[in-house]
Each structure stands twice: as C-alpha cells, then as structure tokens.
C-alpha positions in Angstrom: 19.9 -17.8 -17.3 18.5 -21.4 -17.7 14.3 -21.0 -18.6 14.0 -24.5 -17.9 14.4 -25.3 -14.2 14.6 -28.9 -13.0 14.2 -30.4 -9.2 13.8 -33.2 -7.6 11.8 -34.2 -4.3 9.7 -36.8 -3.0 9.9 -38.9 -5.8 9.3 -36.3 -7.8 10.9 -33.9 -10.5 9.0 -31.0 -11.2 10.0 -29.2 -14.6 9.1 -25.7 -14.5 9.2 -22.9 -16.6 7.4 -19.5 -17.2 5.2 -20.8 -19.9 5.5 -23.6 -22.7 4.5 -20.9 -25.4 8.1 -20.9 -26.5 7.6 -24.4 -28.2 4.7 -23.0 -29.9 7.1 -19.9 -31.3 9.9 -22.9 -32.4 12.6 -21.6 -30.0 15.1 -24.9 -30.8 16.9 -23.5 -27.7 13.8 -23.6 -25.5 12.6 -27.4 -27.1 16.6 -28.8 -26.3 16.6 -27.4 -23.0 13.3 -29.1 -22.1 13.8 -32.2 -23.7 17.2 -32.4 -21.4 15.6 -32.0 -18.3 12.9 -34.9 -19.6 15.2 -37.2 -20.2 17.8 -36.5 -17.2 14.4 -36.6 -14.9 13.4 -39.8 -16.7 17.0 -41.7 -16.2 16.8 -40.4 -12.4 16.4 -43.5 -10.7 14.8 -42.0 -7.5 11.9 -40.1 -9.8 9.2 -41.9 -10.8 6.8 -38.8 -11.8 7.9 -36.2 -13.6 5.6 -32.5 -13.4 5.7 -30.0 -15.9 4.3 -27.0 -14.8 3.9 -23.1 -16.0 5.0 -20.8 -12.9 3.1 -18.0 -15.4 -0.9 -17.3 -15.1 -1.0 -19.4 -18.5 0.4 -23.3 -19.4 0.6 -21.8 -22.9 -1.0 -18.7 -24.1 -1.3 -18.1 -27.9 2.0 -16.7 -29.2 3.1 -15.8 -32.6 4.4 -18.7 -34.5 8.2 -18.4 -35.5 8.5 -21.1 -37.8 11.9 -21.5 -40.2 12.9 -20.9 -42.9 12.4 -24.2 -45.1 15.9 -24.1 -45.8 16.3 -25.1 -41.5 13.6 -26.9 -41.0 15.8 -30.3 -42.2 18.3 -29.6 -39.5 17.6 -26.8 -36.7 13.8 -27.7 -36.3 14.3 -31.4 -36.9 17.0 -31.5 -33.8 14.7 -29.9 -31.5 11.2 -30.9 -32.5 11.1 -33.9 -34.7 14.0 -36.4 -34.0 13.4 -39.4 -31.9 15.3 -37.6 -29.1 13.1 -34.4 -29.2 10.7 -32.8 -27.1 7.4 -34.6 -27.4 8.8 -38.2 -28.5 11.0 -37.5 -25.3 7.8 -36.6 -23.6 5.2 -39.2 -24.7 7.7 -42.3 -24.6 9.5 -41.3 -21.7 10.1 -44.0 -18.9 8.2 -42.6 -16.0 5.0 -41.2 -16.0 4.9 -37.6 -17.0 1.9 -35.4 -15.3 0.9 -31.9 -16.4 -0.2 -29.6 -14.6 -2.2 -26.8 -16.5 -3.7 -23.7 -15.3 -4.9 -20.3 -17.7 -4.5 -21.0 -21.2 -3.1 -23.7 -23.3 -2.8 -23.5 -27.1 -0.4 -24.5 -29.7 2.4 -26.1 -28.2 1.3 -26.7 -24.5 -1.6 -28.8 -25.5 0.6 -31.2 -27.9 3.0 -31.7 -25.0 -0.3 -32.0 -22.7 -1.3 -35.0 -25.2 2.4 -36.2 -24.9 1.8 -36.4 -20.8 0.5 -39.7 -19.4 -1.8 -37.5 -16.9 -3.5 -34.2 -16.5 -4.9 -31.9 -13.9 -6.5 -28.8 -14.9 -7.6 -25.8 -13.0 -11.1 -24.4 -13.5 -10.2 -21.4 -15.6 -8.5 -23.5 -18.1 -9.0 -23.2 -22.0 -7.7 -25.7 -24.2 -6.9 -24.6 -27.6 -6.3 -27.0 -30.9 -2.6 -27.8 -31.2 -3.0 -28.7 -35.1 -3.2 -24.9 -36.3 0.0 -23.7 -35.0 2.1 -26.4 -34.4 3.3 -29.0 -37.5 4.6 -31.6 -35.0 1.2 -32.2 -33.2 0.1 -35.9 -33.2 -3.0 -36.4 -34.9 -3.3 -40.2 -33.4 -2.3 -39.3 -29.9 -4.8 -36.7 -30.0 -7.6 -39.8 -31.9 -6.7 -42.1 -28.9 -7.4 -39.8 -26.1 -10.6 -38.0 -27.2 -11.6 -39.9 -29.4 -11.7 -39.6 -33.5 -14.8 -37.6 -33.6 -13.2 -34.6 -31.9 -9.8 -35.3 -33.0 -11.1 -34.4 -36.3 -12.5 -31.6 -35.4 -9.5 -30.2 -33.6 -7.7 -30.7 -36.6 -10.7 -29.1 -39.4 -12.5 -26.8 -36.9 -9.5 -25.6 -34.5 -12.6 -26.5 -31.9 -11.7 -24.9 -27.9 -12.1 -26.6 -24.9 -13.3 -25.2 -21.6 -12.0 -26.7 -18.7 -15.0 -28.8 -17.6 -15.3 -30.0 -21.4 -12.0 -31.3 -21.4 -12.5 -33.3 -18.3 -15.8 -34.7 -20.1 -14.5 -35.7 -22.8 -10.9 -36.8 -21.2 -8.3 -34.7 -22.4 -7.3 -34.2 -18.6 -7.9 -36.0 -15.9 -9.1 -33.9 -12.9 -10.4 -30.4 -13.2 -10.3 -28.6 -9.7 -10.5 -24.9 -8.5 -7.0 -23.4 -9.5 -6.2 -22.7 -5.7 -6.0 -26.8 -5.4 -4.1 -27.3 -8.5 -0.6 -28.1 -6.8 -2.4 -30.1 -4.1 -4.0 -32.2 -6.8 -1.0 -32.9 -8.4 0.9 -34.0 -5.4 -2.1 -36.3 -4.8 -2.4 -37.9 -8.0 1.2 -38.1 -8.0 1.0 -40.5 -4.9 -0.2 -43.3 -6.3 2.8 -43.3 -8.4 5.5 -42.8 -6.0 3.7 -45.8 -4.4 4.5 -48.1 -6.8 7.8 -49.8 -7.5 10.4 -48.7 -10.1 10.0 -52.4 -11.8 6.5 -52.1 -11.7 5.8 -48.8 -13.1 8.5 -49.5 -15.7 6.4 -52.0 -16.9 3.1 -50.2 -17.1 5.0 -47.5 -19.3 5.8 -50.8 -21.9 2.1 -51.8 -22.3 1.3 -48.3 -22.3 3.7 -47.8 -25.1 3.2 -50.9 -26.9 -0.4 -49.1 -27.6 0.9 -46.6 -29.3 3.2 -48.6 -31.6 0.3 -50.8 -32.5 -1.7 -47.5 -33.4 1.1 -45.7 -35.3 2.0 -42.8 -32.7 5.7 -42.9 -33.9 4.9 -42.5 -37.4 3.2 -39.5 -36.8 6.1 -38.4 -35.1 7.9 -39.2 -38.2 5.4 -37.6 -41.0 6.1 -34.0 -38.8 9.1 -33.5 -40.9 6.5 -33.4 -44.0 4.2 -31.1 -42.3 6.7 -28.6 -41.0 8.3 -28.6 -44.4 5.5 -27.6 -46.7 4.2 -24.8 -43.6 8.0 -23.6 -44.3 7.8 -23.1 -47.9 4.1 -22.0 -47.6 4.8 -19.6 -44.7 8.0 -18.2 -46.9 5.9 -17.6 -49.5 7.1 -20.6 -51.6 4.8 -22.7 -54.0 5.6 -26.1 -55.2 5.9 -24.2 -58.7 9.0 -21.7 -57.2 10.4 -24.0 -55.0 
C-alpha cells in the first residue's frame, strides 16, 4: 500500500500522507515516493499549487533517527535525500508553488521540508522543532533567509522550539489559525494562486529561485553529503582515527 497519496482538484494537488516523520527516520522508500509525487504534481500542467499535508494529529512528530550505515550513505541516502532530484531540492526548486499545511508537531524532517515549501499555514497547537539536530540534509541558508541569521543560528547551536504564534512572528509560516480552519485557510491562500496564469506564476518561481542561487541554497544542498557522512561514521561508532 502506497503511504504517499497524490490528487488533484481545483488546481490543486494535495500530497498526503500520515505524517512526514518517516523522512526524519531516512526511510529512502518513503523520501522516493514523495519526491515522485512532487515532481509528477509539479509537471501537471492543470496544478499550479501543490499541498502537503499530515492526515495524522502531527505534520512530524519526533521519531527516532535511522540513519545508514556510512558505507550507504554514498548511494542509498544520497538517491533519496541528497541528489538534485531528491526530496527537498525537488521540494524547494519545484515549478509551482508548494504550500504546507502543518498542524500538531513538526520536528526533524517536517520542518526542513516546511523551509523547502514556498508557503505555510499553521494551526494554533503547532510546535516547531529545529530540523539541524536530527536531520544532516537541513539547509542552513534556507533556514538564514527566512528567519533570519540570528535565529537560524540558534536553531542550529541551541536546537531553539517554536510555538505556533512565534513562528508566525518571526515568519517561518505564514498564517497561524485555529486548527478547525486549517484546510479552509489553505484553500484560501491557495486561491490567489490558482488565480494566476501558468506563464505568470512560472515566472515568479524563476526570480524566486534566482534568490536562492545568488545566496548559495544549492550548495548547501550539496555540502549534505558531508554532513550525513561524518553523522554515519560518528553514529556507527567510527572515528576519523578507525575509519
């Protein structure tokens, strides 16, 4: 059975699953499967915003990291997490504007993909969790750009967690509303989008992404396959003396 379900209304794809805490585990399956329905939602010519969206209570509660071996993490973890075609660089550069839709928790994982997403709507009960203790492939200058330096660094040295009205404040989502309008929210920030036409939109994703070549985004896609390989070795139990 697929745990990545894909549909398409309105304009619209939603992407759904139970929660993202998978990615934060390194299931490779889990990260193909959801970069696939990215990228077929983002070659759909009638979609011009693509939801992703936790049918659990949480986007992405904490869950035990199961990172590879280092021997793997060239190969199975670079496929799924790290390559230009993986799950956030398929995320944060794809061509229509990608919206998440966050309720409960989100650690780990679900808040790197969050700072992949062009948009975000929170619901009131939302915590928002550091995605730089857990998760190698987390993008320190994504997270620089949208909440600025200051607390980017202290996500990354402190592990620092966001209520939900802090992350609204300081603009790690968009729109913070009470969890019974969450899915009204998004449809409505959503609108706007549909509104737009295809050539149009296309276009604001280049200057959108032109940003973050100018500030380096996709080399710190690129420097995750250094990060993930020393957490290997040092999660292994490997020094740079025995390895």
């Amino acid at each position: 059975m697929s745990a990545v379900d894909l549909r398409v209304a309105d304009g619209r794809a939603y992407i759904e699953v139970e929660s993202f805490a998978p990615l934060t585990a390194h299931d490779p399956a889990f990260a193909a499967e959801l970069a696939a329905a990215v990228v077929e939602a983002s070659d759909d010519d009638h979609v011009k915003a693509i939801v992703l969206r936790a049918t659990g209570p949480d986007f992405a509660p904490e869950a035990a990291t199961g990172f590879p071996s280092a021997a793997e993490t060239p190969t199975t973890w670079h496929r799924a997490f790290a390559a230009s075609t993986a799950v956030y660089q398929a995320t944060c550069f794809a061509k229509k504007v990608v919206i998440a839709e966050v309720r409960g928790a989100c650690h780990g994982a679900g808040t790197a993909l969050l700072l992949c997403a062009d948009l975000a709507v929170a619901s009131e009960n939302a915590v928002f969790g550091s995605p730089f203790l857990d998760v190698p492939e987390a993008n320190f200058v994504l997270a620089a750009l949208t909440v600025r330096l200051n607390r980017a660094k202290s996500w990354l040295l402190r592990g620092t967690v966001h209520d939900a009205a802090t992350a609204g404040r300081i603009g790690l989502v968009n729109r913070v509303v009470p969890d019974g309008r969450l899915r009204a929210e998004v449809v409505s920030m959503t609108a706007a989008v549909i509104g737009m036409p295809l050539d149009g939109m296309t276009m604001s994703k280049m200057l959108q992404q032109a940003v973050y070549d100018a500030h380096g985004v996709g080399r710190e896609f690129d420097l995750a396959d250094h990060y993930a390989i020393h957490r290997a070795a040092v999660g292994s139990g490997l020094t740079e003396e025995s390895a």
